[in-house]
C-alpha positions as CSV (number, residue, x, y, z in Angstrom):
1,X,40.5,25.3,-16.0
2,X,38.3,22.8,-13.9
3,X,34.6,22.5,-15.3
4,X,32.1,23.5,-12.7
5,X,28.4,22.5,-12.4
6,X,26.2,25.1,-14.1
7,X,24.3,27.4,-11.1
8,X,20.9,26.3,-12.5
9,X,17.2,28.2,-10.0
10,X,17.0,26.0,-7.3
11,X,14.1,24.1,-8.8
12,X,15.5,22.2,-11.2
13,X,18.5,21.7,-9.1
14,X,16.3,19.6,-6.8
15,X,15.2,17.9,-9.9
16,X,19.2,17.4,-11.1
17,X,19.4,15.7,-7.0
18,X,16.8,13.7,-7.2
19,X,17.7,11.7,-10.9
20,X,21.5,11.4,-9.0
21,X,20.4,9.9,-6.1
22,X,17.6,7.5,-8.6
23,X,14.6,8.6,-8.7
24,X,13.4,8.6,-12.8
25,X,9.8,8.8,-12.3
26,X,7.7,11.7,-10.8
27,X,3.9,12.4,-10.4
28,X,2.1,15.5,-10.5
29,X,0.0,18.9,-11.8
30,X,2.6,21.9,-12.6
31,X,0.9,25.6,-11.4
32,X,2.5,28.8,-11.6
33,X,3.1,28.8,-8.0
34,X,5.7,25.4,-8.5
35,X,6.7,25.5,-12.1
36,X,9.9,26.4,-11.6
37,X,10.1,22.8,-10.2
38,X,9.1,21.8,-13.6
39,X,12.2,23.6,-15.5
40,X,14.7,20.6,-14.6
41,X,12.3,17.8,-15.2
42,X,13.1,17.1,-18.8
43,X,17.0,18.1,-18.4
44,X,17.4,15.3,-15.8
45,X,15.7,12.9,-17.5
46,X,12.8,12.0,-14.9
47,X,9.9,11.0,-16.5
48,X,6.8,13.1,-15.0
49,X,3.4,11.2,-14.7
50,X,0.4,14.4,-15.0
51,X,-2.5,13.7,-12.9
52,X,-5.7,14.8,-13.1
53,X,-5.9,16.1,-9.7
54,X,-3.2,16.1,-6.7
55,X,-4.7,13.1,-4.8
56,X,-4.3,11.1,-7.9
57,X,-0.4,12.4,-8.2
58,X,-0.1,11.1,-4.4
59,X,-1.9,7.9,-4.5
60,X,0.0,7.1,-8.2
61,X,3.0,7.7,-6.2
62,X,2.2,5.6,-3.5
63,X,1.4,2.6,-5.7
64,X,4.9,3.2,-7.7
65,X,6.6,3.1,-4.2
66,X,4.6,0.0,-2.9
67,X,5.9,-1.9,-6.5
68,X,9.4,-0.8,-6.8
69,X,10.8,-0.2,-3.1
70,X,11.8,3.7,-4.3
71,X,10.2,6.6,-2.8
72,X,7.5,8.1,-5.1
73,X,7.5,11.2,-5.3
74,X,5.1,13.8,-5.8
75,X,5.5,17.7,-7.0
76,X,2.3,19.8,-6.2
77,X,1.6,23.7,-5.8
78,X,1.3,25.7,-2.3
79,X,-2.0,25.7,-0.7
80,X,-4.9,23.3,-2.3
81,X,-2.3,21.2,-4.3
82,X,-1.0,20.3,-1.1
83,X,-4.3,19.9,0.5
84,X,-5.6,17.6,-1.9
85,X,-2.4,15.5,-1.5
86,X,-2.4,14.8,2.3
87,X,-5.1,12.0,2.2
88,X,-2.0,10.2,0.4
89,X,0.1,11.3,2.7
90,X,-2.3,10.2,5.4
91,X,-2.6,6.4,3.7
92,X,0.8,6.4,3.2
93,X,1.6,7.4,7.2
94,X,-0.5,4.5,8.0
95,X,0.5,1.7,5.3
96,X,4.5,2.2,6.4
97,X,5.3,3.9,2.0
98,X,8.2,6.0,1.2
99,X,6.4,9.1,0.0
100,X,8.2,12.3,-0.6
101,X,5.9,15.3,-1.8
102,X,7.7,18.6,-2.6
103,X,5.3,21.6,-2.5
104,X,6.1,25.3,-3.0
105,X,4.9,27.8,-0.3
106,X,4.6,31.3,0.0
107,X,7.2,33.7,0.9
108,X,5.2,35.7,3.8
109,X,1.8,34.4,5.2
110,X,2.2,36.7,8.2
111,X,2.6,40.3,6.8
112,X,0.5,39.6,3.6
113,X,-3.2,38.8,2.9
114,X,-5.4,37.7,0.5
115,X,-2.8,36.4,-1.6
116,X,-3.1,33.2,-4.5
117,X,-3.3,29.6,-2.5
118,X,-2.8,30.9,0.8
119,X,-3.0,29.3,4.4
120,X,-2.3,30.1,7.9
121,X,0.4,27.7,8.4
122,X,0.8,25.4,5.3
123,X,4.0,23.3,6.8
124,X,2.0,22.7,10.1
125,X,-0.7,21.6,8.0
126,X,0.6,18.9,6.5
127,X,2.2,17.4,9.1
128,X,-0.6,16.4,11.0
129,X,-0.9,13.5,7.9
130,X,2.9,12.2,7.7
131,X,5.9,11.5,9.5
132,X,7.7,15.4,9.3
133,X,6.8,18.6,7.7
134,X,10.0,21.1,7.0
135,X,10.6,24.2,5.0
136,X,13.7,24.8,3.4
137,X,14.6,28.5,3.9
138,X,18.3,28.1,1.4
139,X,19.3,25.6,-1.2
140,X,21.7,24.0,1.5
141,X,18.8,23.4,3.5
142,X,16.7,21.9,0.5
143,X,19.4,19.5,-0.2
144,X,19.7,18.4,3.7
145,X,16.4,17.7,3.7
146,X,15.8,15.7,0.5
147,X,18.7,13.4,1.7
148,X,17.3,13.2,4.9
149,X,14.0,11.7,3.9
150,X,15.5,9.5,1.4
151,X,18.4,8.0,4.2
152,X,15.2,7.9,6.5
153,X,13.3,5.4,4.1
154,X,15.7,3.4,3.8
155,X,17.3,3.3,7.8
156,X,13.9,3.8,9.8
157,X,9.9,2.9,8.9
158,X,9.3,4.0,5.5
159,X,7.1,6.9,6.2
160,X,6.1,10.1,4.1
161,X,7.4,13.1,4.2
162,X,6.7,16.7,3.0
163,X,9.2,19.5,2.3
164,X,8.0,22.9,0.6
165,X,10.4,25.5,-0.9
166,X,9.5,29.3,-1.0
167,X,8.2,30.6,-4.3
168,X,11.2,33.2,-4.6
169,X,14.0,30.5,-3.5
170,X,12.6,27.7,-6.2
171,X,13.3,31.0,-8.7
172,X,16.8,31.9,-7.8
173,X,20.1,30.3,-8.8
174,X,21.7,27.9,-6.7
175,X,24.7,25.5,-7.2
176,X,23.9,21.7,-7.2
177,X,23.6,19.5,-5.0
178,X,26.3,17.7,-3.0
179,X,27.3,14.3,-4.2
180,X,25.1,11.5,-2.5
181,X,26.6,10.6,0.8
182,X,27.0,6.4,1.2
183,X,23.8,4.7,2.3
184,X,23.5,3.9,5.9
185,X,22.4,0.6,6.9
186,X,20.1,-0.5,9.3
187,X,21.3,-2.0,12.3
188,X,21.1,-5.7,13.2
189,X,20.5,-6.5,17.3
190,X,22.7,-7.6,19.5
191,X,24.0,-10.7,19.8
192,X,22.3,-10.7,23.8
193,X,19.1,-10.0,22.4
194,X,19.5,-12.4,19.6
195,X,20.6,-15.3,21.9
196,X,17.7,-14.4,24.4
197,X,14.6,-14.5,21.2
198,X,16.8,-18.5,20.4
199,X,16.5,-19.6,24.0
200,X,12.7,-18.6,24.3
201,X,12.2,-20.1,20.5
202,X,14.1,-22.8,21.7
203,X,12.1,-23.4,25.0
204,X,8.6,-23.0,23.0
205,X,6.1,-26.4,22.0
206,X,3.7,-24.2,19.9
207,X,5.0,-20.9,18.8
208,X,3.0,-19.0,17.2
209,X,5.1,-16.2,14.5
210,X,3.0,-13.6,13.1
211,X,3.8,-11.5,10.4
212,X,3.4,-8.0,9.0
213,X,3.9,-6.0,6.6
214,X,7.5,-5.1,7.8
215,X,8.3,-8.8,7.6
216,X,7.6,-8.7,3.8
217,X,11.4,-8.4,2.8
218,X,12.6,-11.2,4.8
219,X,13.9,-14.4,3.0
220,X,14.4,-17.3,5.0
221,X,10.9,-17.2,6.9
222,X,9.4,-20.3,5.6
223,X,12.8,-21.5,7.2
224,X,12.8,-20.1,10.1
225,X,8.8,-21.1,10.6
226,X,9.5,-24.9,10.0
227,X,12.8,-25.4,11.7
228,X,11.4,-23.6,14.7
229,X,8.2,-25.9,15.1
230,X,5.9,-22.7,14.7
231,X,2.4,-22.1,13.3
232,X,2.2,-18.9,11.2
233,X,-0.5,-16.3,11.0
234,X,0.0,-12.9,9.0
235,X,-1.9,-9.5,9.5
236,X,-3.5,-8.6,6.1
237,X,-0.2,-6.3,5.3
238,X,1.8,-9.4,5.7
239,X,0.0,-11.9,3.4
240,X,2.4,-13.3,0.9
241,X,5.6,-13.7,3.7
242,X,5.1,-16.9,3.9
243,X,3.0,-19.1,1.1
244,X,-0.7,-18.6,1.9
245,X,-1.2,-22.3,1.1
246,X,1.3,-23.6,3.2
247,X,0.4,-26.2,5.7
248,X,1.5,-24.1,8.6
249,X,0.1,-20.8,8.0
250,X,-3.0,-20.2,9.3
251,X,-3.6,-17.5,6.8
252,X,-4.7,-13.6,7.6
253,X,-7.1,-14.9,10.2
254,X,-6.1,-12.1,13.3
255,X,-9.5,-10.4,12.7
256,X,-11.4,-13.7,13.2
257,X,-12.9,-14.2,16.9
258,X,-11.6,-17.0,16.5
259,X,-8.1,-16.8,16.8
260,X,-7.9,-15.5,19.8
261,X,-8.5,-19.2,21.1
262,X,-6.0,-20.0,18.7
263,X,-3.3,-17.5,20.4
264,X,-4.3,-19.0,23.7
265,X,-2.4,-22.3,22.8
266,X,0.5,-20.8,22.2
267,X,3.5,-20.7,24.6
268,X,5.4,-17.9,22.5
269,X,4.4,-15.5,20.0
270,X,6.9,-14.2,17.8
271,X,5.4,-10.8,16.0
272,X,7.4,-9.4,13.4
273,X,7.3,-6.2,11.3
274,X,3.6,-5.6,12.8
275,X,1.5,-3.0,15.2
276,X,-1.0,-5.2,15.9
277,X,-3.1,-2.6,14.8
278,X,-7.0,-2.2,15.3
279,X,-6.9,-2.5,12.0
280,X,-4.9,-5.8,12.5
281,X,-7.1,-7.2,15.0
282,X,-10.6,-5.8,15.5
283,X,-10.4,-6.7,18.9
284,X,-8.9,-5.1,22.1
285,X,-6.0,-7.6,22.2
286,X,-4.6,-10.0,20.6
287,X,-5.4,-13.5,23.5
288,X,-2.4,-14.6,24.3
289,X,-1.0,-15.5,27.5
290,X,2.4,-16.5,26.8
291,X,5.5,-14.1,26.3
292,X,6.0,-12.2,23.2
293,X,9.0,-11.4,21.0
294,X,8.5,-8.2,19.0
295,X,10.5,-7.2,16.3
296,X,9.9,-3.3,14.8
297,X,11.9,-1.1,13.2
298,X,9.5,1.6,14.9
299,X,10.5,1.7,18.6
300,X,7.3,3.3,19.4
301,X,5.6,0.2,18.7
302,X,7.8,-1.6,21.5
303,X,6.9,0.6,24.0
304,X,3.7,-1.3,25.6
305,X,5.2,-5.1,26.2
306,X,4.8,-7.0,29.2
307,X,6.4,-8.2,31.8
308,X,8.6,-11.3,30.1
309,X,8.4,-9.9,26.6
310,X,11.3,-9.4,24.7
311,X,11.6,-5.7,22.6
312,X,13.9,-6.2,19.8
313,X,14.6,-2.8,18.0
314,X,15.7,-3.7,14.6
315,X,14.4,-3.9,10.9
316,X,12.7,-7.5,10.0
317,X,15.3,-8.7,7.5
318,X,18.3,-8.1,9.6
319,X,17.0,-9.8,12.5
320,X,15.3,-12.8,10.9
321,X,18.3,-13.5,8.8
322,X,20.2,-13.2,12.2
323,X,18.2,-15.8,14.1
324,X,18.2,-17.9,11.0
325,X,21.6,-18.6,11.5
326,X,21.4,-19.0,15.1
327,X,18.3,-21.8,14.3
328,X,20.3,-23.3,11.6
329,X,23.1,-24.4,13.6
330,X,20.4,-26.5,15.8
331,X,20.4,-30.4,15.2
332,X,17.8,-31.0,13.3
333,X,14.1,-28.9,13.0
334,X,11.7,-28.8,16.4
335,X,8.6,-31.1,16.1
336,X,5.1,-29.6,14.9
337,X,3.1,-30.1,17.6
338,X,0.6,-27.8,16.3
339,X,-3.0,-30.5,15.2
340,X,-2.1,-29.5,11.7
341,X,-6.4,-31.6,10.9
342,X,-7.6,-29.1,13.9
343,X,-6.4,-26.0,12.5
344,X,-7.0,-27.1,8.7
345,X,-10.3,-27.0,10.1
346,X,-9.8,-23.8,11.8
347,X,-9.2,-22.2,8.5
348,X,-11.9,-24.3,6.5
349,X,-14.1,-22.3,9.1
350,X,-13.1,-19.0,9.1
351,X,-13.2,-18.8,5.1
352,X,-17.2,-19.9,6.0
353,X,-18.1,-17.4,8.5
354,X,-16.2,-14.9,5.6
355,X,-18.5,-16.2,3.1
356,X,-21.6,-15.9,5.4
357,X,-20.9,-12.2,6.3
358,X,-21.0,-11.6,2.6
359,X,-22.9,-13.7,0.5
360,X,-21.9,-14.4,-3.0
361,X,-18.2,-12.9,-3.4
362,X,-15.9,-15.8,-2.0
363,X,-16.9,-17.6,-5.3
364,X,-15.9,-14.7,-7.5
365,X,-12.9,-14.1,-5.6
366,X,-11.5,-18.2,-6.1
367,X,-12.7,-17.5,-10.3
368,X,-10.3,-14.7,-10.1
369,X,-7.4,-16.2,-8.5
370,X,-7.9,-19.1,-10.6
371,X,-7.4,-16.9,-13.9
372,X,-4.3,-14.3,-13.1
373,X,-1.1,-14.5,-13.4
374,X,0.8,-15.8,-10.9
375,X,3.4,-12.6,-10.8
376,X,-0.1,-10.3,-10.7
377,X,0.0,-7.5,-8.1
378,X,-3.1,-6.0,-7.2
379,X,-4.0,-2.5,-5.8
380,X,-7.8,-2.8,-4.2
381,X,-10.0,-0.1,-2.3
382,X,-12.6,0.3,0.1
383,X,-15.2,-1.9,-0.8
384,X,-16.9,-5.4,0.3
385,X,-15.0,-7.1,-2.6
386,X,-11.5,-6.6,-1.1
387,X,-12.6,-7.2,2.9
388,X,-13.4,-10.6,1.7
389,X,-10.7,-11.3,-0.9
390,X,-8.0,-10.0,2.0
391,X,-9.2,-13.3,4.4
392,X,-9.7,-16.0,1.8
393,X,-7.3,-15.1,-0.8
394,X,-4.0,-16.6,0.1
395,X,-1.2,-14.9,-1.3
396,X,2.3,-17.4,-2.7
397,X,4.9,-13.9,-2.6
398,X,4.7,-11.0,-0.4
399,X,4.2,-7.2,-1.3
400,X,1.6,-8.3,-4.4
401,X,-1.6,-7.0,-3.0
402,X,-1.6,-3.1,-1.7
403,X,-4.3,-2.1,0.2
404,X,-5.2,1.5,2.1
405,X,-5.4,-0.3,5.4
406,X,-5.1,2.4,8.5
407,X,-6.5,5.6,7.1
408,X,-9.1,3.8,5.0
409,X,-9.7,6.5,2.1
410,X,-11.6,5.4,-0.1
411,X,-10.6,6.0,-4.6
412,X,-7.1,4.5,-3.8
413,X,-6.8,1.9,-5.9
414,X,-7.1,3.0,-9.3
415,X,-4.7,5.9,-9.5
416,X,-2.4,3.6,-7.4
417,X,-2.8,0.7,-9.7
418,X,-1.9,3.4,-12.6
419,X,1.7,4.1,-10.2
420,X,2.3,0.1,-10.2
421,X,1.8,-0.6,-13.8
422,X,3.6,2.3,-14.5
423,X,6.6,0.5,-12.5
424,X,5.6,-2.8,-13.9
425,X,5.4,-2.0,-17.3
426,X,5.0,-5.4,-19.2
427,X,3.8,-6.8,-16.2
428,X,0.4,-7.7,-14.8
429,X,-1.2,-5.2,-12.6
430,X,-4.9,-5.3,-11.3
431,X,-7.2,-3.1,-9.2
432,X,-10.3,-3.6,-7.9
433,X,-12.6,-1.2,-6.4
434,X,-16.0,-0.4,-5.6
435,X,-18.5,1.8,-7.2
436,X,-18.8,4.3,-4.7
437,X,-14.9,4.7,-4.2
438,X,-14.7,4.8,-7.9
439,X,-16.4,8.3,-8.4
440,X,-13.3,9.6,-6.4
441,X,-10.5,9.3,-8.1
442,X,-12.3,8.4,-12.0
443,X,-10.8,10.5,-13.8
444,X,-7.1,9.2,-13.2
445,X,-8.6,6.6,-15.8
446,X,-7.4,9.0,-18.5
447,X,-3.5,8.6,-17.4
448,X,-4.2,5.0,-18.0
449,X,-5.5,5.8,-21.6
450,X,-2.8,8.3,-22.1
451,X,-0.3,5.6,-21.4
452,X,-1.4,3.0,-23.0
453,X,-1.2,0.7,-19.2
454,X,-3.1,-2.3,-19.8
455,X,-4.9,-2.2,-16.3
456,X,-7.7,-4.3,-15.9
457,X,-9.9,-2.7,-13.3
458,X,-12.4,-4.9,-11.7
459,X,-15.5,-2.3,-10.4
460,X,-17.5,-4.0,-7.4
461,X,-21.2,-2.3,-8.5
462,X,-23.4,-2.9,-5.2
463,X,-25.5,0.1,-6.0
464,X,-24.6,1.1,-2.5
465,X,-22.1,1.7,0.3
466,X,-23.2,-1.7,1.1
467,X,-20.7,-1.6,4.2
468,X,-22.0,1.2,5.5
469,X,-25.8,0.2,5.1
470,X,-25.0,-3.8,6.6
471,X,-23.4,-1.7,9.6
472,X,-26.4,0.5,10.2
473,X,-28.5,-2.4,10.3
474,X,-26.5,-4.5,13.1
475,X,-26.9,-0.8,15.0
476,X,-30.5,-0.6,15.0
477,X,-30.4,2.5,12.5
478,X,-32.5,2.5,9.4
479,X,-30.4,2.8,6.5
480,X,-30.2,6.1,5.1
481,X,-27.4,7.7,2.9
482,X,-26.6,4.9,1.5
483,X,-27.4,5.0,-1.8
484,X,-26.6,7.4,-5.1
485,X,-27.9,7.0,-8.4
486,X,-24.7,5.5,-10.3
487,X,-24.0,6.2,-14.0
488,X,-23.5,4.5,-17.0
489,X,-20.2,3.4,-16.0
490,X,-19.4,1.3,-19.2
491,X,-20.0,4.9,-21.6
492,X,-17.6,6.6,-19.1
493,X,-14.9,4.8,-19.0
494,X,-15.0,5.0,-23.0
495,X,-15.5,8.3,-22.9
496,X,-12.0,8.6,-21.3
497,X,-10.6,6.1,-24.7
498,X,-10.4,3.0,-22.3
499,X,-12.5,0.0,-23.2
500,X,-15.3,-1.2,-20.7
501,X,-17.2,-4.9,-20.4
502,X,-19.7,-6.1,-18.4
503,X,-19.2,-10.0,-17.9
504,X,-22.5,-12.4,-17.4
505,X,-20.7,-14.8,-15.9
506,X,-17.5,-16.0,-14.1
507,X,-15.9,-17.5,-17.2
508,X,-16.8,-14.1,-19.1
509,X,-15.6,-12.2,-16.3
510,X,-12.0,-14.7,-16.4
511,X,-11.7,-14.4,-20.5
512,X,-12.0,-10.3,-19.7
513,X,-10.1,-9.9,-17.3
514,X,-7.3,-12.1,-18.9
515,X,-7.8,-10.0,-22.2
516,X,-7.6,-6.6,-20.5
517,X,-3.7,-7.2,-19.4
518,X,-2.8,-7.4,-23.0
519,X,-5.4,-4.5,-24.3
520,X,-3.7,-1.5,-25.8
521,X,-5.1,0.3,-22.7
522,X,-7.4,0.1,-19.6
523,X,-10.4,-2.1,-19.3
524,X,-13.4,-1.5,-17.3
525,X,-14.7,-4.7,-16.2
526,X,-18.1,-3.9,-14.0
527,X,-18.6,-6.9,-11.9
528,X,-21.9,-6.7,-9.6
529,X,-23.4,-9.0,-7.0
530,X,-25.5,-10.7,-9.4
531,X,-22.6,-12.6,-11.1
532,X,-21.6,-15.8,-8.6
533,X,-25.2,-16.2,-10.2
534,X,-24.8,-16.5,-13.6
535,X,-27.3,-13.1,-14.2
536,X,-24.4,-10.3,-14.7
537,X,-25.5,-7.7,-16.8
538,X,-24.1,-9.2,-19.7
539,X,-23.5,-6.6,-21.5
540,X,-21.7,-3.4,-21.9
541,X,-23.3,0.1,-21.5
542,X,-24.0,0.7,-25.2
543,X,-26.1,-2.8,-24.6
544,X,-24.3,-4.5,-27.0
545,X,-22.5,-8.4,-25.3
546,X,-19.2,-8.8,-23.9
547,X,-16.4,-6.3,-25.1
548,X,-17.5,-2.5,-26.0
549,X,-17.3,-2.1,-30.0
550,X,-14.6,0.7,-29.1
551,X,-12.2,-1.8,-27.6
């Protein structure tokens, strides 16, 4: 007789789909309303991450995705579980991650009140914050679904999506899933547009290509950059594309006033894999006043060119490995014709004004750099800290520094960083966030301790939203709200088992940090303003030097 697949509730079948089609890890809190989600965890063989709350599950998720390339994936319950997951869902809409969060839901909202976690309209809700919203009303339709997110990472822009299952389905049998169907591939552009982008990067003197994060796949850039005669900029999500410290990239400089000037030189801007956000620029445009050549795999961003400019619908790594081989077959590479001692100066400049906006951190940020690992990716928040790192710190490999750029939220980084070293187990992983930001998402420091990570996490003490109080100032408004008594954060973070040190000095705060990636555990390392100065604290919170005697 043939063997069939057991009929298993449809809950852990979805489990059972997800381990075929790769995914091993998932983040989460279990609730009566979802648990049935739960019954095929441990049968698959996906290893579940428990959070302490569901923004933590979704932000952990987020970070795995950003260090591995997989979707994350998060299980919460119906009502608040989801609610408290959408600001992931709204970073991750905004920073281009493959989230996938799987909720349950009720089985009538319409005809029934008053009952546990309920909503108006659940599904409606979370769509407002990522990129669809479904319910699956069968197993068939669960399934679709599932494998329609996961071919829409890979195909189209990399954005989350939210499926929730009715209480009574996720209880009742249902056969397995189909077999995985072959991965489609994104398309590569046609050889008319390809031979129309060479002509105009043939015809250019100073090009100008700008990268984003989309581009942060591509190989061959550096390549393409120097046969091509171009000067590079990146937006913040595209640091690391091409070598920071390469001669011909200008760095993340976009927001700078300045480079508008900069774009004005240019006689052909080749933008790939970016928005050109607000975010990107700071600024209403971007001051050029040559044609552009835009490269998306989101064909809403190509929808506002002018006249001249060239749309080319197609994801970064096809098409730049495409042009690559149309530039290679030229005779020789196009002269520089950029003033490579003009725009060193350029740079030299911008990392000043940087410095003069906010005194003191450019120093710590260069000890910092100075003492990681080269193959360290860092997860950073909200906070004065990482605005300035994010201009002056030039990155040597793309997709090592994660940032909540659009949406903004502040307590990202630490459960995030918990998601990347999770994927980058005996690898170094780093986050650094601010004090205020940290009193969102602290208790996530106990997965860290449960897991033995050794995350280093640098906390930026200012004592204040400092952003927030420089801002009211250049508005005329006397700063108010600005400041909340901060505890002891040393004793907290050992109350949670990690270790914690206060550094009084740039060499202590290097020896620490470089300890903390091979602690048994997380490390705490509070940094404040006062330590480009030589006068940190110097001590932990039980006001004994250097390391806490629990470490």
């Amino acid at each position: 007789m043939p063997v069939t697949s057991p009929r298993r509730p449809l809950g852990a079948q979805i489990s059972h789909m997800l381990r075929a089609r790769g995914i091993d890890v998932i983040f989460g809190i279990p609730g009566v309303h979802n648990q049935e989600m739960y019954r095929g965890i441990h049968e698959a063989g996906i290893t579940h991450v428990l959070a302490r709350h569901e923004q933590g599950a979704g932000f952990m998720a987020d970070g795995y995705a950003r260090a591995t390339g997989k979707p994350g994936v998060a299980y919460v319950i119906t009502g608040p579980g989801l609610c408290n997951a959408m600001t992931p869902m709204g970073q991750a809409y905004s920073d281009s991650v493959p989230l996938l969060v799987l909720s349950s839901c009720l089985d009538e909202t319409a005809a029934r009140k008053g009952q546990l976690h309920q909503m108006r309209d659940q599904r409606a809700a979370a769509a407002t914050v990522c990129d669809w919203s479904e319910e699956a009303r069968s197993a068939d339709a669960a399934y679709a679904l599932v494998d329609r997110a996961l071919a829409e990472f890979e195909t189209g822009r990399p954005r989350p999506k939210h499926i929730q299952v009715p209480i009574a389905l996720l209880q009742a049998d249902a056969p397995p899933a189909p077999a995985p169907a072959p991965p489609a591939l994104p398309g590569v552009p046609a050889a008319a547009v390809l031979a129309r982008a060479e002509a105009l990067l043939q015809g250019a003197q100073r090009p100008v290509v700008i990268l984003g994060g989309g581009a942060r796949g591509c190989a061959g850039l550096k390549e393409l950059v120097r046969r091509t005669g171009a000067l590079a900029m990146t937006t913040y999500a595209g640091r690391g594309a091409i070598d920071g410290d390469d001669p011909r990239c200008l760095g993340a400089v976009l927001a700078r006033p300045g480079s508008a000037a900069v774009m004005e030189q240019a006689d052909l801007v080749l933008a790939i894999g970016t928005e050109l956000a607000e975010v990107d620029l700071w600024r209403d445009a971007l001051g050029h006043r040559c044609p552009m050549v835009r490269v998306d795999v989101d064909a809403s961003v190509l929808s506002d060119l002018a006249a001249g400019d060239l749309a080319v619908h197609s994801d970064a790594p096809g098409f730049v490995a495409a042009l690559l081989a149309r530039v290679e077959a030229w005779a020789g590479e196009k002269p520089f014709l950029w003033d490579e001692g003009r725009m060193a100066a350029q740079a030299a400049a911008f990392r000043a004004e940087v410095d003069a906006e906010r005194p003191g951190i450019v120093p710590i940020c260069d000890a910092l750099r100075a003492c990681l690992p080269r193959d360290t990716m860092i997860y950073s928040d909200m906070t004065q800290f990482a605005y300035v790192a994010k201009e002056v710190w030039p990155m040597d490999r793309p997709g090592h520094w994660h940032h909540p750029f659009g949406f903004g939220t502040l307590g990202y980084a630490t459960p995030a960083a918990i998601g990347g070293a999770i994927a980058r187990r005996g690898r170094p992983t780093l986050a650094i966030i601010g004090d205020y930001g940290f009193h969102y998402t602290l208790p996530e420091i106990g997965v860290a301790v449960e897991l033995n990570l050794s995350l280093p996490i640098l906390l930026w003490d200012n004592g204040k939203l400092k952003e927030i109080e420089d801002s009211m100032v250049r508005g005329q408004i006397a700063p108010n709200a600005v400041e909340a008594r901060n505890p002891d954060f040393g004793a907290l973070a050992r109350a949670f088992g990690a270790r914690a040190v206060a550094p009084a000095n740039l060499a202590e705060m290097q020896r620490a940090v470089v300890d903390a990636f091979s602690a048994p555990g997380p490390t705490l390392v509070h940094l404040t303003p006062a330590l480009s100065r030589g006068t940190g604290p110097g001590q932990d919170a039980a006001g004994d030097p250097g390391v806490s005697p629990s470490s």
